[in-house]
C-alpha positions in Angstrom: 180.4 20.3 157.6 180.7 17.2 155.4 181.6 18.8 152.7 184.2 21.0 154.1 186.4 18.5 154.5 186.3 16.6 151.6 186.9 19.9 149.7 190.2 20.4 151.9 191.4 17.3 151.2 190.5 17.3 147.5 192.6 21.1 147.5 195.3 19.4 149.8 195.3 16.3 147.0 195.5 18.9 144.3 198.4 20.8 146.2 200.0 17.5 146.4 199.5 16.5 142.8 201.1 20.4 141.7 203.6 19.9 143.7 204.7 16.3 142.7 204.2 17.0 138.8 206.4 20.8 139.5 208.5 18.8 141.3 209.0 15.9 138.8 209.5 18.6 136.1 212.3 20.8 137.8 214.1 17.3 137.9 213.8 16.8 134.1 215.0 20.0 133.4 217.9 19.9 135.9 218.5 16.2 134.3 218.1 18.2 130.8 220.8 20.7 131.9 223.3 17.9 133.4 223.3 15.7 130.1 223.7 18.8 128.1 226.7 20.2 129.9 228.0 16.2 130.2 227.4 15.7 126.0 229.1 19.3 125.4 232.1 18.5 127.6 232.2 14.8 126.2 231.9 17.0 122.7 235.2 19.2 123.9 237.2 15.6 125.0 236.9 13.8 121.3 237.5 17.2 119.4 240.2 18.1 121.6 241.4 13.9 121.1 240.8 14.0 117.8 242.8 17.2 116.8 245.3 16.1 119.2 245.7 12.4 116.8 245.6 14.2 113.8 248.5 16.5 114.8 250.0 13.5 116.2 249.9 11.7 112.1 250.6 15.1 110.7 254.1 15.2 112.6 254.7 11.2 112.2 254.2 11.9 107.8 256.0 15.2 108.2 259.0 13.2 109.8 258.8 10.0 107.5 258.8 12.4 104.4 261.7 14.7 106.2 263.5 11.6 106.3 262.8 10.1 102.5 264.1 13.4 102.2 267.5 13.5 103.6 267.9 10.0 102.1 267.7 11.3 98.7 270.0 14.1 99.1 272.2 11.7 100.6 272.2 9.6 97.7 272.7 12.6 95.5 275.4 14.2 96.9 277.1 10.7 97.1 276.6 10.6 93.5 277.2 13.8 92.7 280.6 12.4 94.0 281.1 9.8 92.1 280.2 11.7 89.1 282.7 14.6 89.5 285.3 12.4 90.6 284.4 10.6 87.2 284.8 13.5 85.3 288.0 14.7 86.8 289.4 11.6 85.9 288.2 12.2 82.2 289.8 15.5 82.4 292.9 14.0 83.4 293.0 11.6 80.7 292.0 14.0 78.3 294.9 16.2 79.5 297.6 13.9 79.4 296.7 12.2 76.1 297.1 15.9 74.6 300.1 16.6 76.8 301.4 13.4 75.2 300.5 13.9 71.6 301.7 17.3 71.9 304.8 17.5 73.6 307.5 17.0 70.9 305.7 19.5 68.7 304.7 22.6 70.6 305.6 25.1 73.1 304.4 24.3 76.6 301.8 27.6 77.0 300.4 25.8 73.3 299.8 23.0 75.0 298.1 24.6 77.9 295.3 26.3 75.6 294.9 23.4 73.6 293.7 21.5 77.2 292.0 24.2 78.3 289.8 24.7 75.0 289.5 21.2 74.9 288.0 20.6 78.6 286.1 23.9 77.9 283.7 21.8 75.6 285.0 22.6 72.2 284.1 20.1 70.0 286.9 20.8 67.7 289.7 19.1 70.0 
């Protein structure tokens, strides 16, 4: 009967032992699973941050460069201004120093070609 009992409690130790290392591994893998699906999500968070700054610097240069923009149009319309207004006083000039040089000598409608083949671009005014 002596060794009945130590065989029973050496199958109830080894039971114990099972049990303890089963145990012990079900909480690795569930620890496994729980970092993994904690490291994926953290994953999502700093792409989902990350594409979320970029668009954020994509819009900031896409505004800065929308604005250098507008500034140079600005600047060339304003002197596009300046240079027609230039020019139209040129053309007046021009007009009136032919008017002037002409007027004693021919007819009005002469005079009128002559300004208009001159501001044409003929270089033979």
């Amino acid at each position: 009967m002596g060794k009945k009992p130590i065989k029973l409690i050496s199958r109830f130790q080894l039971i114990a032992v099972t049990t303890l290392v089963l145990l012990a591994l079900i909480v690795m893998v569930l620890q496994i699973m729980f970092l993994t699906k904690w490291v994926e999500h953290q994953v999502r968070d700093l792409r989902a941050s990350y594409v979320k700054g970029q668009q954020e610097l994509i819009k900031r240069e896409v505004k800065r460069v929308v604005a250098i923009i507008e500034q140079y149009r600005a600047r060339s319309e304003d002197e596009t201004k300046i240079t027609v207004k230039q020019r139209t006083y040129e053309a007046i000039a021009i007009a009136e120093n032919i008017y002037q040089q002409n007027v004693a000598t021919k007819s009005q409608a002469e005079i009128e070609k002559l300004i208009l083949r001159c501001l044409k671009g003929n270089p033979f005014c």
